[in-house]
Each structure stands twice: as structure tokens, then as C-alpha cells.
C-alpha positions in Angstrom: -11.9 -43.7 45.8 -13.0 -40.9 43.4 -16.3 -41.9 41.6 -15.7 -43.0 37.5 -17.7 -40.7 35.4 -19.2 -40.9 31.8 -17.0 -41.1 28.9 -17.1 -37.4 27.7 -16.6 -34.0 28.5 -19.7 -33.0 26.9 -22.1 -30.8 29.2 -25.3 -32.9 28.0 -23.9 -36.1 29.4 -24.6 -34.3 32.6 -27.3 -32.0 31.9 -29.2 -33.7 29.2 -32.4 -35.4 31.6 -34.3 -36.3 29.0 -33.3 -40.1 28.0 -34.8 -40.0 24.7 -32.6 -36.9 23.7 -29.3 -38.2 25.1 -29.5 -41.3 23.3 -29.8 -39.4 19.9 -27.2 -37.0 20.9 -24.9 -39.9 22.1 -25.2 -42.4 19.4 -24.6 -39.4 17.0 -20.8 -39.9 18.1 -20.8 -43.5 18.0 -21.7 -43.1 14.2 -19.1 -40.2 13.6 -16.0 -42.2 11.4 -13.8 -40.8 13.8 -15.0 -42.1 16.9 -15.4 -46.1 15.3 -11.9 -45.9 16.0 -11.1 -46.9 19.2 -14.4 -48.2 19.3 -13.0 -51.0 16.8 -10.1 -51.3 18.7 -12.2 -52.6 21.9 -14.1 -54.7 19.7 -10.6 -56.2 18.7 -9.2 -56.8 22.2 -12.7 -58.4 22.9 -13.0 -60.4 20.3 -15.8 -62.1 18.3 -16.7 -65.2 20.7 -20.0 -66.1 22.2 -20.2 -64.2 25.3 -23.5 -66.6 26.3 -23.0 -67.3 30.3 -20.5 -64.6 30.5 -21.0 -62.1 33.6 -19.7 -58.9 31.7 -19.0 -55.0 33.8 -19.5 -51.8 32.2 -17.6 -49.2 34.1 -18.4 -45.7 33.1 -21.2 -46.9 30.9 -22.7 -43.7 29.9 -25.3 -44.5 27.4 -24.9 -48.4 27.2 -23.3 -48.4 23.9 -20.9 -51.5 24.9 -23.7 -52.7 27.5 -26.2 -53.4 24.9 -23.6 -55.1 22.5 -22.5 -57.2 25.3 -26.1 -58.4 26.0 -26.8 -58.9 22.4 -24.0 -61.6 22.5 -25.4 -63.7 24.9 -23.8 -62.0 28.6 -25.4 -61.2 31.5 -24.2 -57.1 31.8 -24.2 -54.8 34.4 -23.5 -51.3 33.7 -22.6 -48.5 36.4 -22.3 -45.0 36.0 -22.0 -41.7 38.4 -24.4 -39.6 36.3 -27.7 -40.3 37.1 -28.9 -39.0 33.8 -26.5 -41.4 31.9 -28.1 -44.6 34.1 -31.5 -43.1 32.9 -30.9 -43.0 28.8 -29.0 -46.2 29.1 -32.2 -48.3 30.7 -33.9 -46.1 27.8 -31.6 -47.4 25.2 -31.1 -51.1 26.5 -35.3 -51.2 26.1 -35.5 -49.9 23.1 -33.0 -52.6 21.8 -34.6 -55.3 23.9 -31.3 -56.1 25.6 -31.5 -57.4 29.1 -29.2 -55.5 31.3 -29.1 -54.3 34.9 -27.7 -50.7 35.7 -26.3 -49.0 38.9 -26.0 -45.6 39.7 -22.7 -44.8 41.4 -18.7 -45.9 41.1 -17.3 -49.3 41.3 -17.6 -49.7 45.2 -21.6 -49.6 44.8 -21.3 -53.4 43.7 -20.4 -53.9 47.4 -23.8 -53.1 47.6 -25.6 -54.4 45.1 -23.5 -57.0 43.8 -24.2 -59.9 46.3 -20.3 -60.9 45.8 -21.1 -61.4 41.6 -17.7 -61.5 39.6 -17.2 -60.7 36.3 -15.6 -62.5 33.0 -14.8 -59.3 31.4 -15.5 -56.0 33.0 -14.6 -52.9 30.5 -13.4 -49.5 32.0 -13.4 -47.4 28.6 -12.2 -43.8 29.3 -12.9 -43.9 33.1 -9.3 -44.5 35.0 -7.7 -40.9 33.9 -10.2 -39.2 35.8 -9.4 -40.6 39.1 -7.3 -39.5 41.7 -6.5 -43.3 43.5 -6.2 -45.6 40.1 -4.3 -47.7 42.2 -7.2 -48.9 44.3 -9.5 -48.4 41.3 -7.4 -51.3 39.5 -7.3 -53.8 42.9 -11.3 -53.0 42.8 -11.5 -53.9 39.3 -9.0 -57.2 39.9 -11.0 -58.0 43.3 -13.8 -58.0 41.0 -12.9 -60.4 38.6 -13.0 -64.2 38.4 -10.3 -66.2 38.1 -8.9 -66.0 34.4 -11.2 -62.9 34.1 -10.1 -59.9 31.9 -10.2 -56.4 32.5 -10.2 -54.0 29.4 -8.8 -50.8 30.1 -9.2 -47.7 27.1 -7.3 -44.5 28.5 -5.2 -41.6 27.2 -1.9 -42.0 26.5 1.3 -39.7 26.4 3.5 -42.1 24.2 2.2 -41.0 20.6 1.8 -38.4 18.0 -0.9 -36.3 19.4 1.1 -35.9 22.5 4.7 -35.0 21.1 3.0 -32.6 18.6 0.4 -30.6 20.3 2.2 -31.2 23.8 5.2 -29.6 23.0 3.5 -26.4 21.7 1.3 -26.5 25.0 4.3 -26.7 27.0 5.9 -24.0 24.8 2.6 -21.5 25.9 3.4 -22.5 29.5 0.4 -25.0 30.2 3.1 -27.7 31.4 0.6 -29.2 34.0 -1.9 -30.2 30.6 -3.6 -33.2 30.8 -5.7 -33.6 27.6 -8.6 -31.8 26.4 -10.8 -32.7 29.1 -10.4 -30.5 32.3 -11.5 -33.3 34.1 -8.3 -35.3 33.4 -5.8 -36.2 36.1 -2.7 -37.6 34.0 -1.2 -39.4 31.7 -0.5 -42.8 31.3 1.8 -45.1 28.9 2.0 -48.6 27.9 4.6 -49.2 30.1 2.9 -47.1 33.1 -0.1 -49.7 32.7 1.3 -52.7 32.6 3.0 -51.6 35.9 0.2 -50.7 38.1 -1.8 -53.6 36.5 1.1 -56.0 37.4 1.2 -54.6 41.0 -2.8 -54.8 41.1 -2.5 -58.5 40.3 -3.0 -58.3 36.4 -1.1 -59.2 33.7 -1.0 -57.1 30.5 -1.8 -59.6 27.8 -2.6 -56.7 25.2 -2.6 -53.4 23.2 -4.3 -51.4 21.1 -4.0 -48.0 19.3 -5.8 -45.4 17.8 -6.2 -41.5 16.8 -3.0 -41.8 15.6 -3.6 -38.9 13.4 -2.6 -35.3 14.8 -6.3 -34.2 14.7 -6.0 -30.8 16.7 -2.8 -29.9 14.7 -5.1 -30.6 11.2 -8.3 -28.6 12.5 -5.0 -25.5 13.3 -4.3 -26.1 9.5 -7.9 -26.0 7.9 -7.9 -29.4 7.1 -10.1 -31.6 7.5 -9.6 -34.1 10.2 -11.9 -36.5 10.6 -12.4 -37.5 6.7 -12.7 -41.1 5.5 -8.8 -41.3 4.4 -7.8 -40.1 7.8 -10.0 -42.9 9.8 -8.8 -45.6 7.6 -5.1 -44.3 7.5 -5.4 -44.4 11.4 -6.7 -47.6 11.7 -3.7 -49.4 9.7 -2.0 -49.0 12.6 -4.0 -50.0 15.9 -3.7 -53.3 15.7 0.3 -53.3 14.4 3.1 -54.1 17.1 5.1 -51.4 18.2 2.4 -49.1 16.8 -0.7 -50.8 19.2 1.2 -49.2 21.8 1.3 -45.3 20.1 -2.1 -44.2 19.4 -3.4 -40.8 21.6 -6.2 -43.6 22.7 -4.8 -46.9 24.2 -6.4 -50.1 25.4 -4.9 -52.5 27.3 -6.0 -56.0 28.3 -5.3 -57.5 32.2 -5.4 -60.6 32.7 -6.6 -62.1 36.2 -4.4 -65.1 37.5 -6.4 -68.7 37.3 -5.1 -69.5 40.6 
């Protein structure tokens, strides 16, 4: 299976080998107005309850950002990542904020290793699945890896919105009909209903959704305006949360749900 990488095309998520100097660099974006967007949505699916006694997985965890929360709120987190310099400024990060967490350098199958048969409560694979080649297997690894009743909380692009028809349609217009986002690393698409299928056939059930950048950002930049301005965050994030629009945003989430039995 083809290793999950960091969250962002960026060149310093990879290059960066200085911990202190990633961290800045990467909790610049989690401040940007722009990128609280999705990273409300997750905090939506997740929800606000006690996560005290609660094994949690970060998949792709770059810097920690959602490691660190999760440990804040009581779980016991392990994060894993394939860039060695992203394991590095997230141990940085996660002792800087006093947050107890345990992080692995590799893809999912190095819990084989070091995971001693541990399953998780909630494992989060935010921005990960589009980059690899055998999702299929990537989704019976994560459902293999949960427990019974366990949730899986998948963030991914998604063809089925605004973004898509708009600048898509132009890109296929200047003959790039393979494109799969802005980051070369990409290796397709998915859809609402796309995930709940391959999440069904991996032994999950899709219990929910959530949108956001609904807001053609690319097509704004084109026209000099400005797109990542206060009115255009909280314009986008009327709809995330809003049924059929949770389902329409360039960025979805989607919750799986592990059987009890």
C-alpha cells in the first residue's frame, strides 16, 4: 500500500528539518481564516465530548495540529506520518503544549509494528486517502484498525462542488482532462457517493458529511479579488454543515462508522 503523506503540497513540509521553524510555518495556516474552514468542519463531525479513555489515530499527522487537540481532551493519541521531518516538529509541538502523545514514522501498516494489536475509538485521515494508489486497502486497514463502534473521519477532495464545475471545466477546456487538484501529488477524485461506497465495501457505514471551500477561490484570485477575506470564510461556512450542501464543498469529510458486532 502506498505510504500517507503530510497534509500539504508545500516543499517545507518535506524540507523544513528544523522543528522549531516548521511549527511556526505550519501553525501560520492553521490561523489563516481560510483554512479554519474545514478545520471547523472536523471539529463538527467530532464533536465536543470528553474524549478521556479514548484511543484516538492521527493519519497523516503532519505537525500534530489535531494530535495535540485530541490529547488536550483527555485521549490517548498516536500520530503517524511518512515525513520524518513532520514526526520531528510534531514531538516538538506536542512538548511545547505539554500534550502526551506518541508518534510513528511511516504509513498505516507500521502499527503492525508498533501497535501491539491497539485499536482505536476514532482514528482521523485528514487529506491523506487522495494520495494513494490502493484506498481500498487503505480503508479495510483503517476499519481493521478500529474497535467495534469506532469511527473513522475521512477529509478528502471532492469533484461534486463549485470549485470543481468552475475551474474544472476551463482545465478541461485547456486540455488538462487527466487534473486532479492543485496538488501534483493527487491521484483522483472522490464524491459523496464514491465514499460511502468503498466505505460500505470496507465494512463502514457513512453516518456523516461535511462541506467546505465552497467559494470558487482560484476563479476570485483570476478576477483580482480577494478570496480569502472574512465575508468569504463566513459566507462559506453557512453552508458546511447544511444538508444537501454538506455534501458540495471542494473539501469533504465523511464519517464511517465501524459495526458493534
Amino acid at each position: 500500500m502506498t505510504a500517507a503523506i503530510s497534509q500539504e503540497s508545500d516543499p517545507f513540509y518535506q524540507t523544513e528539518s528544523d522543528p522549531k521553524k516548521f511549527i511556526e510555518r505550519y501553525l501560520k495556516n492553521y490561523a489563516k481564516l481560510y483554512y479554519t474552514r474545514k478545520v471547523r468542519e472536523i471539529e463538527k463531525l467530532i464533536g465536543r465530548s470528553d474524549l478521556s479513555g479514548k484511543n484516538v489515530l492521527d493519519i497523516g499527522c503532519c505537525g500534530g495540529y489535531f494530535s495535540v487537540l485530541f490529547a488536550k481532551r483527555g485521549a490517548s493519541v498516536t500520530g503517524i506520518d511518512t515525513s520524518v521531518n513532520a514526526i520531528k516538529a510534531a514531538m516538538y509541538y506536542a512538548k511545547q503544549e505539554k500534550a502526551a502523545c506518541t508518534f510513528l514514522h511511516g504509513d498505516i501498516s507500521v502499527l503492525e509494528r508498533f501497535g501491539k494489536g491497539k485499536r482505536f475509538d476514532l482514528i482521523l485521515a485528514k487529506d491523506v486517502i487522495e494520495h494513494i494508489e490502493d484506498d481500498n486497502s487503505f480503508l479495510q486497514s483503517l476499519a481493521g484498525n478500529l474497535t467495534p463502534g469506532g469511527k473513522a473521519i475521512i477529509t478528502t477532495q471532492n469533484w461534486l462542488s463549485f470549485n470543481y464545475f468552475f475551474e474544472g471545466a476551463i482545465r478541461k477546456m485547456l486540455g488538462q482532462k487527466k487534473w486532479v487538484g492543485w496538488d501534483p501529488t493527487h491521484v483522483r477524485w472522490y464524491s459523496c457517493w464514491s465514499l460511502k461506497k468503498k466505505l460500505a465495501a470496507a465494512g463502514l457505514r457513512a453516518t456523516g458529511f461535511s462541506g467546505s471551500y465552497y467559494v470558487p477561490y482560484e476563479m476570485l484570485k483570476a478576477l483580482k479579488i480577494e478570496p480569502r477575506s472574512r465575508i468569504w470564510v463566513v459566507l462559506d461556512g453557512l453552508f458546511g454543515g447544511r444538508w444537501p450542501l454538506n455534501r458540495m464543498g471542494w473539501s469533504i469529510s465523511v464519517v464511517g462508522e465501524k459495526g458493534k458486532y
